[in-house]
C-alpha positions as CSV (number, residue, x, y, z in Angstrom):
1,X,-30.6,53.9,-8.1
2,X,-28.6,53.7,-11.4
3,X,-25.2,54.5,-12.4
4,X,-25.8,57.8,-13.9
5,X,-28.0,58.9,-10.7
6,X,-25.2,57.7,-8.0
7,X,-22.3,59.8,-10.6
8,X,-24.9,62.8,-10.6
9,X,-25.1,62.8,-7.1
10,X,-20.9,62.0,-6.4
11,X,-19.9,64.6,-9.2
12,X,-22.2,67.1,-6.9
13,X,-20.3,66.0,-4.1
14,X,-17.2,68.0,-5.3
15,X,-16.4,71.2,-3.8
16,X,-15.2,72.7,-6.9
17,X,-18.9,72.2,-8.4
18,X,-20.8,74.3,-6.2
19,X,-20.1,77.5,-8.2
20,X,-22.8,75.9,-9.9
21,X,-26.8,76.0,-9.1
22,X,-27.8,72.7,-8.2
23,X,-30.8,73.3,-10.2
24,X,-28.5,73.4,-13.3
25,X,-26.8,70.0,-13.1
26,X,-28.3,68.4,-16.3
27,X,-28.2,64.5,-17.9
28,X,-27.6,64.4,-21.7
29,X,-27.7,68.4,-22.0
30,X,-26.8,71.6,-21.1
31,X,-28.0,75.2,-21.1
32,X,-27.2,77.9,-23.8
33,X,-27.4,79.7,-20.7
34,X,-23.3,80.4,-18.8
35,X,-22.9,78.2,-15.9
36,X,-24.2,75.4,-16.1
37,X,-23.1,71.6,-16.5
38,X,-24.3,68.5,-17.9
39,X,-23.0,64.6,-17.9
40,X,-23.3,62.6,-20.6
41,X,-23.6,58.8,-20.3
42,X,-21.1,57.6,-22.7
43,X,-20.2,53.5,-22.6
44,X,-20.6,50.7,-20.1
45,X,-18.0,48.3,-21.1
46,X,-17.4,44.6,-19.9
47,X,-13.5,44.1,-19.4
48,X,-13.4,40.8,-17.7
49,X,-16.0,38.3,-17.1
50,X,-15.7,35.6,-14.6
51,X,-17.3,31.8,-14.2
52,X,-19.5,33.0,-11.2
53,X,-21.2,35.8,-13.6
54,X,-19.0,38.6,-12.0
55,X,-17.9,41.4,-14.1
56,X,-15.0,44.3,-14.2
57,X,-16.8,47.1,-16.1
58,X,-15.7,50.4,-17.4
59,X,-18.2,53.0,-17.5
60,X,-17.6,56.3,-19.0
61,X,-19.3,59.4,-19.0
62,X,-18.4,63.5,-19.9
63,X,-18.9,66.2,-17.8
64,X,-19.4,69.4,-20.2
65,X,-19.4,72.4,-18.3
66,X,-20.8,75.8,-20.4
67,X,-18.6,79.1,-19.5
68,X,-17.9,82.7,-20.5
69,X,-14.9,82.2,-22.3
70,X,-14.2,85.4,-24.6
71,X,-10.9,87.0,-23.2
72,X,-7.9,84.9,-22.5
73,X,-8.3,85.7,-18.9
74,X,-12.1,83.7,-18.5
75,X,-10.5,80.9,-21.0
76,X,-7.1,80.7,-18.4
77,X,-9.9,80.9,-15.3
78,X,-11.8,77.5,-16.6
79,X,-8.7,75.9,-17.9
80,X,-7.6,75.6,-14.4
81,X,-11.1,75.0,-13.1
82,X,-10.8,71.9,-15.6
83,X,-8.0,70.9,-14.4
84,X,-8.7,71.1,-10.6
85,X,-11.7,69.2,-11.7
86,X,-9.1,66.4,-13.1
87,X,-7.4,66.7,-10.1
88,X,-10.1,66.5,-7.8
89,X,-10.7,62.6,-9.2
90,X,-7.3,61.7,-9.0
91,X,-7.3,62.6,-5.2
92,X,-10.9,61.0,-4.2
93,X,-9.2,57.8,-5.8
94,X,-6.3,58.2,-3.6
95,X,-7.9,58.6,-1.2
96,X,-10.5,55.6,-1.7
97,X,-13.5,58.1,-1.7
98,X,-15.4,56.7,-4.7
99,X,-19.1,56.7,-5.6
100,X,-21.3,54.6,-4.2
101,X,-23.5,52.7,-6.8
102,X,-26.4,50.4,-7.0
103,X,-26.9,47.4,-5.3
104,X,-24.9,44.3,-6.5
105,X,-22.2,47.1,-8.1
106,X,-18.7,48.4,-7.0
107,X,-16.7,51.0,-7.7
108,X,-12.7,49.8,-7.9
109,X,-11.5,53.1,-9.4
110,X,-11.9,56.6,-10.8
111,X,-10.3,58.8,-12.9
112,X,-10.4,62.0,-15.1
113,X,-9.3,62.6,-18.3
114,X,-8.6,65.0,-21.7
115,X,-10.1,68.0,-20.1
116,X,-10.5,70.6,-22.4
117,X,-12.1,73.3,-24.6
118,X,-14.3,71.7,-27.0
119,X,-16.2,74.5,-28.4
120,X,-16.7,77.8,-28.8
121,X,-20.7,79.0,-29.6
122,X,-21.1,81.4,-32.8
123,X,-20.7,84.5,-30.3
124,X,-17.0,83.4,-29.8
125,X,-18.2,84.3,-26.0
126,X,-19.2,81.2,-24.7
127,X,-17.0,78.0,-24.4
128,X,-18.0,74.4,-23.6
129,X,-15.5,73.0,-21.6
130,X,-15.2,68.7,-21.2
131,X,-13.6,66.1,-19.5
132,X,-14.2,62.7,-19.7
133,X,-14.8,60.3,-16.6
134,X,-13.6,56.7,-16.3
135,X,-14.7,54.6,-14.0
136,X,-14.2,50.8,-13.5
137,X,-16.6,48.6,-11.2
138,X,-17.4,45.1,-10.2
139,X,-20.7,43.9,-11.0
140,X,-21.7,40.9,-9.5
C-alpha cells in the first residue's frame, strides 16, 4: 500500500463523503461532471531526521470536490459541507482515529485546512471546492 492509497481509502471512510459515488473518487483529477471528488498528492516533506534513520514527515495532499454552485443557496450548501469536512479531521485527530499507512510508516497527526471555493467553470454553474490535508508521520 502507499500513502496516497491508505488517504484514498481513510478520506472514504468519512461519513460526510458518501454523498459521493465511490466510483467517482479520483487521484490527480476530477470530473467536469457535478459530484465528484479528487485528491491530489501535493508534498512529502522531511521535518526531522534522526541518527537511527527515523523520520517526522509532512505529507500534504488537496481534496477538490466539483459542485453545482450557481445560486448563493448551492454555494452556502458546500461551504458548510467544506467546512464539516474540516471539521470532520479535526475530530478523528481528537479522537486518535488516523489513517493507517504502509508498513514501517505512522501517522502522528491530521489536520484540515483553507477550505474554500477555488473556481468557478466558464458556465458560472459549477464550483470546485478545495481543502488541503496535512498530515505528519514517522517513518522509520
Amino acid at each position: 500500500m502507499s500513502i496516497i492509497a491508505a488517504m484514498r481509502e481513510y478520506i472514504a471512510s468519512c461519513p460526510l463523503m458518501s454523498e459521493f459515488d465511490t466510483k467517482k473518487i479520483h487521484i490527480d483529477w476530477t470530473e467536469s461532471e457535478n459530484e465528484n471528488y479528487g485528491i491530489f498528492p501535493d508534498s512529502d516533506d522531511i521535518l526531522s531526521s534522526y541518527i537511527d534513520g527515523t523520520q517526522i514527515r509532512q505529507y500534504s495532499c488537496q481534496i477538490t470536490v466539483r459542485r453545482l454552485a450557481k445560486p448563493d443557496a448551492d454555494r452556502l450548501r458546500n461551504s458548510e459541507f467544506m467546512e464539516r469536512l474540516q471539521a470532520w479531521f479535526d475530530s478523528q485527530y481528537n479522537i486518535g482515529n488516523l489513517p493507517a499507512l504502509p508498513a514501517g510508516c505512522t501517522a502522528s497527526r491530521i489536520r484540515a485546512a483553507n477550505a474554500m471555493l477555488s473556481e468557478m467553470d466558464i458556465t458560472g454553474k459549477k464550483g470546485v471546492y478545495t481543502v488541503q490535508i496535512i498530515m505528519e508521520y514517522i517513518k522509520e
